[in-house]
PDBQT receptor file of N, H, CA, C and O in Angstrom, charges set to zero:
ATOM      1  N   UNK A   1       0.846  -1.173   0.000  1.00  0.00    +0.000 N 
ATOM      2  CA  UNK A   1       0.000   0.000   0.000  1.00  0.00    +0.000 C 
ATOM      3  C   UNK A   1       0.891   1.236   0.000  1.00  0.00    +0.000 C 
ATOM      4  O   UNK A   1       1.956   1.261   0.617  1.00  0.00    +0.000 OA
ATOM      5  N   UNK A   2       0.483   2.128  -0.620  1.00  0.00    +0.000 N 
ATOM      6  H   UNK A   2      -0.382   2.107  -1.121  1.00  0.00    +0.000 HD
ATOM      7  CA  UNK A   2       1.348   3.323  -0.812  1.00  0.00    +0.000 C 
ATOM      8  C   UNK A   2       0.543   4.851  -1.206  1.00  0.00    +0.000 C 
ATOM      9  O   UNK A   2      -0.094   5.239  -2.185  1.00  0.00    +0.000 OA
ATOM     10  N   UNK A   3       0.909   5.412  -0.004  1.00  0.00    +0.000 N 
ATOM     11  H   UNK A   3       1.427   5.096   0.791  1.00  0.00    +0.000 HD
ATOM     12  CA  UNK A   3      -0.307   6.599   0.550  1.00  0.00    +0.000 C 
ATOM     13  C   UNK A   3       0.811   7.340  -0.079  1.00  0.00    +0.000 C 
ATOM     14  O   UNK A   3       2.021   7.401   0.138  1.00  0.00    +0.000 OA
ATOM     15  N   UNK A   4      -0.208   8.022  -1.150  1.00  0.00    +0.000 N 
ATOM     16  H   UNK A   4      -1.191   7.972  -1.326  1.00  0.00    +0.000 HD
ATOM     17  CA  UNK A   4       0.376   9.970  -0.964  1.00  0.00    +0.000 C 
ATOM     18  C   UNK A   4      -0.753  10.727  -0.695  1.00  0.00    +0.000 C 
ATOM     19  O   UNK A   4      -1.914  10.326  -0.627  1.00  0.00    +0.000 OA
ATOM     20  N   UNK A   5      -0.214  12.151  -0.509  1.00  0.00    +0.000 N 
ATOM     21  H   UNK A   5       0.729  12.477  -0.565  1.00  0.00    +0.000 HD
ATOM     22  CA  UNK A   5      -1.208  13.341  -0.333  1.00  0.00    +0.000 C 
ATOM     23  C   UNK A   5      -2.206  12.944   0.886  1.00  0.00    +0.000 C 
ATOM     24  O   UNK A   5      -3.380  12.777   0.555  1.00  0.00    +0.000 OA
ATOM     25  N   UNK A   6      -1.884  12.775   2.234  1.00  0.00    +0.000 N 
ATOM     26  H   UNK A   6      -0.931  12.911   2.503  1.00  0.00    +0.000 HD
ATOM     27  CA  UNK A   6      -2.688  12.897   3.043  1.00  0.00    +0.000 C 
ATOM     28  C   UNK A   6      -2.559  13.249   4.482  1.00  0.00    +0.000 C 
ATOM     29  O   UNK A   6      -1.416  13.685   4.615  1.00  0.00    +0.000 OA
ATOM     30  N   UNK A   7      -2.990  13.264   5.273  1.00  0.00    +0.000 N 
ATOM     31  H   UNK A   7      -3.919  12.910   5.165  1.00  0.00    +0.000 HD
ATOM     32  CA  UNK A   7      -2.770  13.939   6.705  1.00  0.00    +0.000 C 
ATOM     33  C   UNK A   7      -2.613  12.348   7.377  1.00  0.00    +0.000 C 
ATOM     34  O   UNK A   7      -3.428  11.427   7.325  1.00  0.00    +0.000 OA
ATOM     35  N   UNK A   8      -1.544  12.380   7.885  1.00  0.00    +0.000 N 
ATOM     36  H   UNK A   8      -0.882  13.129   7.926  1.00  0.00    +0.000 HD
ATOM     37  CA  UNK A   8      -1.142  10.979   8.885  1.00  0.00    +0.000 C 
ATOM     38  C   UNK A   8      -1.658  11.067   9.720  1.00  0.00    +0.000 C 
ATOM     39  O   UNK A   8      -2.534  10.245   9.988  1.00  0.00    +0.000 OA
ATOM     40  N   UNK A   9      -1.236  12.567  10.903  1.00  0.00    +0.000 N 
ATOM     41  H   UNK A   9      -0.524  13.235  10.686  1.00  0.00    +0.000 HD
ATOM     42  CA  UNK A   9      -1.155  12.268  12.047  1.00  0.00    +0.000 C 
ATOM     43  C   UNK A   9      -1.403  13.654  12.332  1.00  0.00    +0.000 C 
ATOM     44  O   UNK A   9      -0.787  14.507  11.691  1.00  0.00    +0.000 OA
ATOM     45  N   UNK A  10      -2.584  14.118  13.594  1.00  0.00    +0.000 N 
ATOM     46  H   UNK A  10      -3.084  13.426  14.114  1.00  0.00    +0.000 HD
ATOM     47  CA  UNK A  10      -2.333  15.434  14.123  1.00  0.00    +0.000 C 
ATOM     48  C   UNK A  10      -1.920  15.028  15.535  1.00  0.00    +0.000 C 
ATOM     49  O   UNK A  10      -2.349  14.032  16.118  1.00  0.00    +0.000 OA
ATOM     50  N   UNK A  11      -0.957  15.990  16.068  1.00  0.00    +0.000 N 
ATOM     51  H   UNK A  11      -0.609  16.799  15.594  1.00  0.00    +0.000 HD
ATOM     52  CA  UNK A  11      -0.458  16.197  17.771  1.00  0.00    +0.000 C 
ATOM     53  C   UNK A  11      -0.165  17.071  17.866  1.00  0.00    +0.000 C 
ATOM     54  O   UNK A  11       0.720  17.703  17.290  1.00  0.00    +0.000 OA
ATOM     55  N   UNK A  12      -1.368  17.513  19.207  1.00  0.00    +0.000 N 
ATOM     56  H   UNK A  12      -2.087  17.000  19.675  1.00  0.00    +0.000 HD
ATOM     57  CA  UNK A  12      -1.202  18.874  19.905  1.00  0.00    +0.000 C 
ATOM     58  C   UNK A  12      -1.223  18.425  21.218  1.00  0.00    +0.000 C 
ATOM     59  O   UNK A  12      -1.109  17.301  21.706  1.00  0.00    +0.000 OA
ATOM     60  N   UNK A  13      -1.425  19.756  21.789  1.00  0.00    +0.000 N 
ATOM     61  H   UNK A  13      -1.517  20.669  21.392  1.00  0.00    +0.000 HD
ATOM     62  CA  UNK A  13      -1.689  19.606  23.663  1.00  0.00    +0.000 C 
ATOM     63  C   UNK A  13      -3.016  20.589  23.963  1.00  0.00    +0.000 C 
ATOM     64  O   UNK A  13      -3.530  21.052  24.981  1.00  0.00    +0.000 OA
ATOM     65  N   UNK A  14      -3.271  20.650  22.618  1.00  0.00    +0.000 N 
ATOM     66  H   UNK A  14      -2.854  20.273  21.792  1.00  0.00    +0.000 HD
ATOM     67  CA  UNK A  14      -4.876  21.728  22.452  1.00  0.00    +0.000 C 
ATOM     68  C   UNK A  14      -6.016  20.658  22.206  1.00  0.00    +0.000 C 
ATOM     69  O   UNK A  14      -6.132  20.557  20.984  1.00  0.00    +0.000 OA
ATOM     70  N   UNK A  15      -6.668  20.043  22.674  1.00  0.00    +0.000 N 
ATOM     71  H   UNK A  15      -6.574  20.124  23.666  1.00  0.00    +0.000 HD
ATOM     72  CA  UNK A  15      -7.939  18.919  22.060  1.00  0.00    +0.000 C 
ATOM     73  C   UNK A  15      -8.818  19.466  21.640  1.00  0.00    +0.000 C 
ATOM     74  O   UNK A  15      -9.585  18.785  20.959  1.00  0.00    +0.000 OA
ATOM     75  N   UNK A  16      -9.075  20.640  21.790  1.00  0.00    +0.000 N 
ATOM     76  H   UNK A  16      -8.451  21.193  22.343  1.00  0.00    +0.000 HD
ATOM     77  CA  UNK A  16     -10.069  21.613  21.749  1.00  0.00    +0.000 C 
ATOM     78  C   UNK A  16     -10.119  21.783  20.529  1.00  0.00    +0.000 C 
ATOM     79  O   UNK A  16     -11.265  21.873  20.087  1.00  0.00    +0.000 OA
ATOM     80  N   UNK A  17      -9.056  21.887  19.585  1.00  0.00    +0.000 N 
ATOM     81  H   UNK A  17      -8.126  21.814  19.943  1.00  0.00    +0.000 HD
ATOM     82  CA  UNK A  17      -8.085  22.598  18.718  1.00  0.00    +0.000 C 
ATOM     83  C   UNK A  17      -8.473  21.450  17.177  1.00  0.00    +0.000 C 
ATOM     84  O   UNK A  17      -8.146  21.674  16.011  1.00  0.00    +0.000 OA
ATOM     85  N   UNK A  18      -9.046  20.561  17.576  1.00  0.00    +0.000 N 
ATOM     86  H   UNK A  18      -9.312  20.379  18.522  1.00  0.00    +0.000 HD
ATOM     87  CA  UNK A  18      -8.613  19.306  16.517  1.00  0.00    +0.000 C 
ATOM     88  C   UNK A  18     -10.113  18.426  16.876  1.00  0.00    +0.000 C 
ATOM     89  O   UNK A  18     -10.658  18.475  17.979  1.00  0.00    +0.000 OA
ATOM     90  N   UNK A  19     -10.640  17.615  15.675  1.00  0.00    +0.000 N 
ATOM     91  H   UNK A  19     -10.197  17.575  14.779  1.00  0.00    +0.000 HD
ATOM     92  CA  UNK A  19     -11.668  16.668  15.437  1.00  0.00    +0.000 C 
ATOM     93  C   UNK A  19     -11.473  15.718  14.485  1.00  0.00    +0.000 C 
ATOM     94  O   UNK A  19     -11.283  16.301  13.417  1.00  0.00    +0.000 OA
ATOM     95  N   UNK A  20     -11.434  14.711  14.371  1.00  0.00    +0.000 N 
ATOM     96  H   UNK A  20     -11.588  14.238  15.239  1.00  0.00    +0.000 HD
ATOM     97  CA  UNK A  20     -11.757  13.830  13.689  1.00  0.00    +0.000 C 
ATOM     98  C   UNK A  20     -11.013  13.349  12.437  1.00  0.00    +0.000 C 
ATOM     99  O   UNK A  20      -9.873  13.812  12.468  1.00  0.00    +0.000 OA
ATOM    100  N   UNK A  21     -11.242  12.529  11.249  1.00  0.00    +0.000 N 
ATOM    101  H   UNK A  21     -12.168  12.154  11.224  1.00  0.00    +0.000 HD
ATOM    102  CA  UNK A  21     -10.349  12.358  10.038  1.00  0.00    +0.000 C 
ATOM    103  C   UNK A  21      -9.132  11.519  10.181  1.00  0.00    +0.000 C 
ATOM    104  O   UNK A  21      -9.354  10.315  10.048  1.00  0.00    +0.000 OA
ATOM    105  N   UNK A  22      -7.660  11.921  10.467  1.00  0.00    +0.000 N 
ATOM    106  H   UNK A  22      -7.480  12.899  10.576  1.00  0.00    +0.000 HD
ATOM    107  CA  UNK A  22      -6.621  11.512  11.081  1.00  0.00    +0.000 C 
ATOM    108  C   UNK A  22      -6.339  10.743  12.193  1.00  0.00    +0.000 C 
ATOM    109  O   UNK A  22      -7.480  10.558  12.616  1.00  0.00    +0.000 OA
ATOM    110  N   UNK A  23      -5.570  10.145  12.988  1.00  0.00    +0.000 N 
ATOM    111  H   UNK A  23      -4.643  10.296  12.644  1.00  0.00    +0.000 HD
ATOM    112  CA  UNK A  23      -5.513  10.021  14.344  1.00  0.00    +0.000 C 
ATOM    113  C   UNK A  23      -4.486  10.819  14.988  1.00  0.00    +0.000 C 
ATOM    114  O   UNK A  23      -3.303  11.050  14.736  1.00  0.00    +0.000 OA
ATOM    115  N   UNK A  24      -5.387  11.205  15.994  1.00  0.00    +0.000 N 
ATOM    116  H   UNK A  24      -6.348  11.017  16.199  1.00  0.00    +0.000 HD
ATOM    117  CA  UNK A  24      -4.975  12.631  16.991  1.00  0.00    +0.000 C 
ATOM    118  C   UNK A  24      -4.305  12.391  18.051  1.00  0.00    +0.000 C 
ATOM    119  O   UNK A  24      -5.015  11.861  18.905  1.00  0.00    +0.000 OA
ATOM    120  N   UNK A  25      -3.279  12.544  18.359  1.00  0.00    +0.000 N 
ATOM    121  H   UNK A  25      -2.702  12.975  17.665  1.00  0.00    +0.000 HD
ATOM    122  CA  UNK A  25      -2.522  12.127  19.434  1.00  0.00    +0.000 C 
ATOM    123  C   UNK A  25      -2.236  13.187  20.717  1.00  0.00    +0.000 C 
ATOM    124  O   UNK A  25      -1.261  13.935  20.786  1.00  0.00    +0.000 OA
ATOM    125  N   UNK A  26      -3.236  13.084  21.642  1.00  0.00    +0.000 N 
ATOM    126  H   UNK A  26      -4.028  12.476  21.587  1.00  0.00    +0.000 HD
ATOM    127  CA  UNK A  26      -2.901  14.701  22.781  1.00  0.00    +0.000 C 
ATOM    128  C   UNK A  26      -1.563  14.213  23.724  1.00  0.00    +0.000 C 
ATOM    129  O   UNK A  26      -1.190  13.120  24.151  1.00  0.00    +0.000 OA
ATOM    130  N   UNK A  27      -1.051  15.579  23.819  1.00  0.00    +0.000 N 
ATOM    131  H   UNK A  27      -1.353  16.467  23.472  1.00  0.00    +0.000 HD
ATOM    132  CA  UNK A  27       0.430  15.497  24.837  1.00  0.00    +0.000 C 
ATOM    133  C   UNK A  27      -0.048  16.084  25.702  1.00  0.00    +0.000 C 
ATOM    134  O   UNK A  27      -1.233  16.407  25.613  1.00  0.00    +0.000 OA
ATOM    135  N   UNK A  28       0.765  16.443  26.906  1.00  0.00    +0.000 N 
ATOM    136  H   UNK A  28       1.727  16.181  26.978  1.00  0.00    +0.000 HD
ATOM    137  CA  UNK A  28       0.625  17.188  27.795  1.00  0.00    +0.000 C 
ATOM    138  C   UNK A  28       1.585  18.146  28.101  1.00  0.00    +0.000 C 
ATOM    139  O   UNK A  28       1.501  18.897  29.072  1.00  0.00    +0.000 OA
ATOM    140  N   UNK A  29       2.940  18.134  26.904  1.00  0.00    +0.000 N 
ATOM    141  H   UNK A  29       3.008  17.523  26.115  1.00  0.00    +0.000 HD
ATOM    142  CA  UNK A  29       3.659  19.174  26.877  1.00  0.00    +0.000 C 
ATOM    143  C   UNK A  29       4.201  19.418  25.521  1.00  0.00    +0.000 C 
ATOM    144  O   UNK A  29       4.160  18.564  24.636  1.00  0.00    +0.000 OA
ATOM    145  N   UNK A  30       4.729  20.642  25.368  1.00  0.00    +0.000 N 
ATOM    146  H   UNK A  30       4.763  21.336  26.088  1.00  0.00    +0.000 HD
ATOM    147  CA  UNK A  30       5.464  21.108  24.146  1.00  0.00    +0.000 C 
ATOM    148  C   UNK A  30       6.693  19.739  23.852  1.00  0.00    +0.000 C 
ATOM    149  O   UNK A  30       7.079  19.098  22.874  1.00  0.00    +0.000 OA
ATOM    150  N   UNK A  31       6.843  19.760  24.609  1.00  0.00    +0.000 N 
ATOM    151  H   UNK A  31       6.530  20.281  25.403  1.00  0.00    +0.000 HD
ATOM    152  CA  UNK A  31       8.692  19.265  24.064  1.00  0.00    +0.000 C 
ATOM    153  C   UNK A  31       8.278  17.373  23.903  1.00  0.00    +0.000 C 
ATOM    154  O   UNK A  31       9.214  16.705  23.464  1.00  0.00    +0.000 OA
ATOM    155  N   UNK A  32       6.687  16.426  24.311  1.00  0.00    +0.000 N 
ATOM    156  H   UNK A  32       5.926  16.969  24.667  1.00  0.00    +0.000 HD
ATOM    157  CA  UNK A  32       6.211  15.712  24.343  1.00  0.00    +0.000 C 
ATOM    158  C   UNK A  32       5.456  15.764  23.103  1.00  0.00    +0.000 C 
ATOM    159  O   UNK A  32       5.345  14.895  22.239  1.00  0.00    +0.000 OA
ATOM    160  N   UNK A  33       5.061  16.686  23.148  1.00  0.00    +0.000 N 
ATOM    161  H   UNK A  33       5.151  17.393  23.850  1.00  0.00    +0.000 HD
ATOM    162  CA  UNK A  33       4.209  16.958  21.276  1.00  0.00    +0.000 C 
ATOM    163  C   UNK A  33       5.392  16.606  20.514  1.00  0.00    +0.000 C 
ATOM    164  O   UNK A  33       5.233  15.732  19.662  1.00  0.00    +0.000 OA
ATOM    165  N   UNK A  34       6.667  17.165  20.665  1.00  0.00    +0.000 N 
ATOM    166  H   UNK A  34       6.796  17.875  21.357  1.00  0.00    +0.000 HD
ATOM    167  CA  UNK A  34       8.258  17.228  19.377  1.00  0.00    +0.000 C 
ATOM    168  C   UNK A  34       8.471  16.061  19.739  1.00  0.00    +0.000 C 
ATOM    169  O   UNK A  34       8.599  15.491  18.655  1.00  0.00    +0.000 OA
ATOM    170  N   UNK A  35       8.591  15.360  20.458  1.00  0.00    +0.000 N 
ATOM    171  H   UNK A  35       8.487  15.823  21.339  1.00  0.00    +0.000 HD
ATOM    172  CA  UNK A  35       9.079  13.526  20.600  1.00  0.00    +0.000 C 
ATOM    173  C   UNK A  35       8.117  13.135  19.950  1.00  0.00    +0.000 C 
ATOM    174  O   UNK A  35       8.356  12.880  18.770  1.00  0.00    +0.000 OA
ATOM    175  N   UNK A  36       6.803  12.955  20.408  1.00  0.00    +0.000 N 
ATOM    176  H   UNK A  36       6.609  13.162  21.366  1.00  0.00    +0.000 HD
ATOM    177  CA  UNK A  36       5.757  12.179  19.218  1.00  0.00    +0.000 C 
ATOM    178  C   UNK A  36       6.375  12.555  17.885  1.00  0.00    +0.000 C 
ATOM    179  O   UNK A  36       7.156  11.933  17.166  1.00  0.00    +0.000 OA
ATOM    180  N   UNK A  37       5.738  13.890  17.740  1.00  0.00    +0.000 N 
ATOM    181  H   UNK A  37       5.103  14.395  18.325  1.00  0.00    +0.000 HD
ATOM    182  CA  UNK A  37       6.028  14.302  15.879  1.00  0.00    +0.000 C 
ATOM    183  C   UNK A  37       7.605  14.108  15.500  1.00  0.00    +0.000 C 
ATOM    184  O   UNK A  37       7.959  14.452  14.372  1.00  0.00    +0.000 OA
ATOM    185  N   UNK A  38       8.417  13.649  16.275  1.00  0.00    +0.000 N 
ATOM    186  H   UNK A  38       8.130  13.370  17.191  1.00  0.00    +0.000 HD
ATOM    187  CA  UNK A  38       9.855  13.247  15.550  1.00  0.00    +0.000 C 
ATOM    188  C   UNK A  38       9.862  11.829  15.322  1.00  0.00    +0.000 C 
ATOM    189  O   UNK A  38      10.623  11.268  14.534  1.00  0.00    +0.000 OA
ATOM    190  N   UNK A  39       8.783  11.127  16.205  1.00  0.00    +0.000 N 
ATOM    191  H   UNK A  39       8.165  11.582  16.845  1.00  0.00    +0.000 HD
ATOM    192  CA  UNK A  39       8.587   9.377  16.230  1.00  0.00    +0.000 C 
ATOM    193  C   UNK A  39       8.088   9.528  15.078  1.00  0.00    +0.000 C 
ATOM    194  O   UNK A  39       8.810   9.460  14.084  1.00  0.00    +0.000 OA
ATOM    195  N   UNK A  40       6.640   9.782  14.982  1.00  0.00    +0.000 N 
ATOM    196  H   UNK A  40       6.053   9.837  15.790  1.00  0.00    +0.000 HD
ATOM    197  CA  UNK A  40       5.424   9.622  14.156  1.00  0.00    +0.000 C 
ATOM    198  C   UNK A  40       6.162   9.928  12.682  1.00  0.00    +0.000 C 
ATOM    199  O   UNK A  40       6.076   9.206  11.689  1.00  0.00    +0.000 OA
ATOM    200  N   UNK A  41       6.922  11.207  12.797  1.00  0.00    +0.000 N 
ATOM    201  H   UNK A  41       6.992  11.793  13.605  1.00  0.00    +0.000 HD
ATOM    202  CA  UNK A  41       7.735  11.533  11.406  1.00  0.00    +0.000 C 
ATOM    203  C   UNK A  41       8.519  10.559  10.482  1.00  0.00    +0.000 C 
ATOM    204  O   UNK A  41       8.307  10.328   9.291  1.00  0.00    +0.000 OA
ATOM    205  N   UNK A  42       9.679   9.927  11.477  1.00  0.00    +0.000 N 
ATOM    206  H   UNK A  42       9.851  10.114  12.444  1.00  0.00    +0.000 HD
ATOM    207  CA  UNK A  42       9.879   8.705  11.229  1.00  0.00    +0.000 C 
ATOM    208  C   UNK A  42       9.413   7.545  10.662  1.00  0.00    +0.000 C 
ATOM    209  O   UNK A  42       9.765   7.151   9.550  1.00  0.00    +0.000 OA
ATOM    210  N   UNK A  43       8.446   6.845  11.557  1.00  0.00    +0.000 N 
ATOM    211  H   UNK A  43       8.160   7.165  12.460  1.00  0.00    +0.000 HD
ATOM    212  CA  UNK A  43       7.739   5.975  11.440  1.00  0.00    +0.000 C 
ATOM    213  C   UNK A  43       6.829   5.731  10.038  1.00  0.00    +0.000 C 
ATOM    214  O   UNK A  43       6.559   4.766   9.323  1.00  0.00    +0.000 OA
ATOM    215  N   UNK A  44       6.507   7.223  10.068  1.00  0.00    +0.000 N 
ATOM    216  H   UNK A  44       6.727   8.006  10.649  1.00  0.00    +0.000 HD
ATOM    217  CA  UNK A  44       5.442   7.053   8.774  1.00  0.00    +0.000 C 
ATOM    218  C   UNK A  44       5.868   7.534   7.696  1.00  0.00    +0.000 C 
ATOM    219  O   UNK A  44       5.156   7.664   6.700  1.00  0.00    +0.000 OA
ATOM    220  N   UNK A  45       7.032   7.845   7.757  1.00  0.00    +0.000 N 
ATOM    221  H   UNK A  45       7.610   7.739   8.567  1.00  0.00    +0.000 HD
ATOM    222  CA  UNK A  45       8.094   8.208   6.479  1.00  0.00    +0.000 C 
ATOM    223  C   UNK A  45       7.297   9.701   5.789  1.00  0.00    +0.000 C 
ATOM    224  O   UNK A  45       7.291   9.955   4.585  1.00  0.00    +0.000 OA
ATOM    225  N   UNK A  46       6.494  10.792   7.139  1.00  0.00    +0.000 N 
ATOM    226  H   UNK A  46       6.499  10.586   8.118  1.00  0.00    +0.000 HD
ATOM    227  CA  UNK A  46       5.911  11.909   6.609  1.00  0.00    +0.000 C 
ATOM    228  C   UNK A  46       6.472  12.956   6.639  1.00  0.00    +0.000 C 
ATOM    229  O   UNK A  46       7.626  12.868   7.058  1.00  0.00    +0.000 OA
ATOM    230  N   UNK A  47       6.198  13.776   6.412  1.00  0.00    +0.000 N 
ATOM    231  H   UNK A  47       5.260  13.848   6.071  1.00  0.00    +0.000 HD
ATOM    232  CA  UNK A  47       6.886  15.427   6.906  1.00  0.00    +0.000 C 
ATOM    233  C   UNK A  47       5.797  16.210   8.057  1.00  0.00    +0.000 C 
ATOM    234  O   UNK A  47       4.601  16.501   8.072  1.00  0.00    +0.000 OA
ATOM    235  N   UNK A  48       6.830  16.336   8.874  1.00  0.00    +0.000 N 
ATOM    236  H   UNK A  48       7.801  16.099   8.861  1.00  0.00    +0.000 HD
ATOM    237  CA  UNK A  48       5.903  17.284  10.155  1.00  0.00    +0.000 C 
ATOM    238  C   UNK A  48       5.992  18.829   9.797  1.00  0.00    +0.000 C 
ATOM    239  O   UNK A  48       6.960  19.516   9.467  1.00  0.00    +0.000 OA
ATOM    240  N   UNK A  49       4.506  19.173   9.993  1.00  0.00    +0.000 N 
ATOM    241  H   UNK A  49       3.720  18.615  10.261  1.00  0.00    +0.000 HD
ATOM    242  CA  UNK A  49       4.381  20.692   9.659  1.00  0.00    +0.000 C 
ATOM    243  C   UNK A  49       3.895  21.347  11.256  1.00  0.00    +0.000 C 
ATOM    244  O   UNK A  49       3.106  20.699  11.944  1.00  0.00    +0.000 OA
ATOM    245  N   UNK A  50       4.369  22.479  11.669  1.00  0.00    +0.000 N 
ATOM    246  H   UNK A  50       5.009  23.006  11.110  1.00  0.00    +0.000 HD
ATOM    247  CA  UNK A  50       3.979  23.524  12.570  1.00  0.00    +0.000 C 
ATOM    248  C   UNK A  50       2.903  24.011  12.434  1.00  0.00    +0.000 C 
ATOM    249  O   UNK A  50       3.180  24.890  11.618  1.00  0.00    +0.000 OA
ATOM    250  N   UNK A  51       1.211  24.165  12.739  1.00  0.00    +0.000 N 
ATOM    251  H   UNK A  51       0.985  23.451  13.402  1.00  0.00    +0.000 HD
ATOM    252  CA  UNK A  51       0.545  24.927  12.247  1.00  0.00    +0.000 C 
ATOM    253  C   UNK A  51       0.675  25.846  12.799  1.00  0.00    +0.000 C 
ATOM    254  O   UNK A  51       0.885  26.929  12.252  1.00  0.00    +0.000 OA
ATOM    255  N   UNK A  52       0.567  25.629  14.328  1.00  0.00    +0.000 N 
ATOM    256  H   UNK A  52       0.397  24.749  14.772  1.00  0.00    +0.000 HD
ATOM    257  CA  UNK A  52       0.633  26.457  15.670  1.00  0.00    +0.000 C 
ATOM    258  C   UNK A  52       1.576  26.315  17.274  1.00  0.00    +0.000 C 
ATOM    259  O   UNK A  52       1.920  25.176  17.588  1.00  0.00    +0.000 OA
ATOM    260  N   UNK A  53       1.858  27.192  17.984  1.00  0.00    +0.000 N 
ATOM    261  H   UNK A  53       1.579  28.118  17.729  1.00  0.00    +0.000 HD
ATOM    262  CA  UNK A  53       2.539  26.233  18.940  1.00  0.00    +0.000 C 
ATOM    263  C   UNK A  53       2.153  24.982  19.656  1.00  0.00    +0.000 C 
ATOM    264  O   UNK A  53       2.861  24.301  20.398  1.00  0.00    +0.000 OA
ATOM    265  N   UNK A  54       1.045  24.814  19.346  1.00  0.00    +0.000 N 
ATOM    266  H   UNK A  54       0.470  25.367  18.743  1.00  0.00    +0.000 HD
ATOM    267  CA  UNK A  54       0.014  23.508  20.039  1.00  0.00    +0.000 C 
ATOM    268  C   UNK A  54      -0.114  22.611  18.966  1.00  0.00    +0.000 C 
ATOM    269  O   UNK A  54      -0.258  21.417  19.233  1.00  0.00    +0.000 OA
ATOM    270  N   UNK A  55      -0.091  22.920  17.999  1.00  0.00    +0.000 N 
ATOM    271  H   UNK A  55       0.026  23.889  17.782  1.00  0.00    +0.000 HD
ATOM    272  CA  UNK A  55      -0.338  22.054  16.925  1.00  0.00    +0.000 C 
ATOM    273  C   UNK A  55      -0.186  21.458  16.073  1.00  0.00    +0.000 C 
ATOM    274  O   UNK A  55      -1.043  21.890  15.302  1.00  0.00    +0.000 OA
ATOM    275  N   UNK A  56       0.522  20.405  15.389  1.00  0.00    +0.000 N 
ATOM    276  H   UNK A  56       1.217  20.054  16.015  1.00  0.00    +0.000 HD
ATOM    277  CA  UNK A  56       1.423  20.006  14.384  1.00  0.00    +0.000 C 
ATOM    278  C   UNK A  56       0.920  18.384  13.643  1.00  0.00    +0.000 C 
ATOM    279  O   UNK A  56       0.621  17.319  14.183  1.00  0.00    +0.000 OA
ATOM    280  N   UNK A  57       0.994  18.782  12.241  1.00  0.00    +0.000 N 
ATOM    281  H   UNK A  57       1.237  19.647  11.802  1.00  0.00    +0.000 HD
ATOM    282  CA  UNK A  57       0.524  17.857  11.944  1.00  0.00    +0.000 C 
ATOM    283  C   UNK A  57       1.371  16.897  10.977  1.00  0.00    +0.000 C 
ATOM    284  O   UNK A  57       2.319  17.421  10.392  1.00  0.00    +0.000 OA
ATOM    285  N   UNK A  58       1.089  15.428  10.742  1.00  0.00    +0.000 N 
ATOM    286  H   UNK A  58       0.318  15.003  11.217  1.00  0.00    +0.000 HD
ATOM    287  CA  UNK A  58       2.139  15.009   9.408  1.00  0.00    +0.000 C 
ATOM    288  C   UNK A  58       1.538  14.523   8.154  1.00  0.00    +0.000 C 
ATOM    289  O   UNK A  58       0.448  13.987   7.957  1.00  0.00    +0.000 OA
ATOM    290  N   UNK A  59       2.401  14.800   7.430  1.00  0.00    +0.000 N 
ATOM    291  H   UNK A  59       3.287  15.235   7.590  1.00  0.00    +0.000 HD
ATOM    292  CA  UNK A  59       1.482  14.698   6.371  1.00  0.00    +0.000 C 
ATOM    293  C   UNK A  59       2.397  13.768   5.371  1.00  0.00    +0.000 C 
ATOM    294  O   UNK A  59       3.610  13.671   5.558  1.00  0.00    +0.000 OA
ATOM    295  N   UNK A  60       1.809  13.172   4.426  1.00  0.00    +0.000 N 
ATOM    296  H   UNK A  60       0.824  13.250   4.274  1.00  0.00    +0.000 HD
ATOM    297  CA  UNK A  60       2.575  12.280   3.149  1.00  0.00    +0.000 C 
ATOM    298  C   UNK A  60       2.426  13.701   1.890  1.00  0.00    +0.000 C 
ATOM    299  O   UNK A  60       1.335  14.259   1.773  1.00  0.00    +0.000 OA
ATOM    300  N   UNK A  61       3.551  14.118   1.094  1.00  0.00    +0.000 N 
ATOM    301  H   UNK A  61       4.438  13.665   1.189  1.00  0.00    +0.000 HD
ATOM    302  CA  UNK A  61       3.472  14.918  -0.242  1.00  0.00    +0.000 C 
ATOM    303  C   UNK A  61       3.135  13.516  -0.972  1.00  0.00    +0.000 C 
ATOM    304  O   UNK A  61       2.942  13.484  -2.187  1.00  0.00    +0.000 OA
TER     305      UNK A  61
């Protein structure tokens, strides 16, 4: 199977902030959000984008 163009993964520490689509992963700190999104980045061979300081998502180009 071989995904392009889509949203992997959102992680924030905002829940408020995010619904549905993806799977959402909540932290409870900044520097816990950047360990996920450096795992998740990895893992899913995506690129992590910044939307906000709470918020970051990965995505496949």
């Amino acid at each position: 199977m071989n995904i392009e163009k889509a949203v992997l993964a959102v992680i924030t520490t905002n829940p408020s902030k995010v619904n549905g689509g993806a799977p959402i992963f909540i932290c409870e700190s900044k520097q816990e959000m950047e360990t996920f999104a450096a795992n998740l980045e990895a893992i899913t061979d995506g690129i992590v984008h910044s939307l906000s300081e709470e918020l970051y998502i990965i995505v496949k180009h």
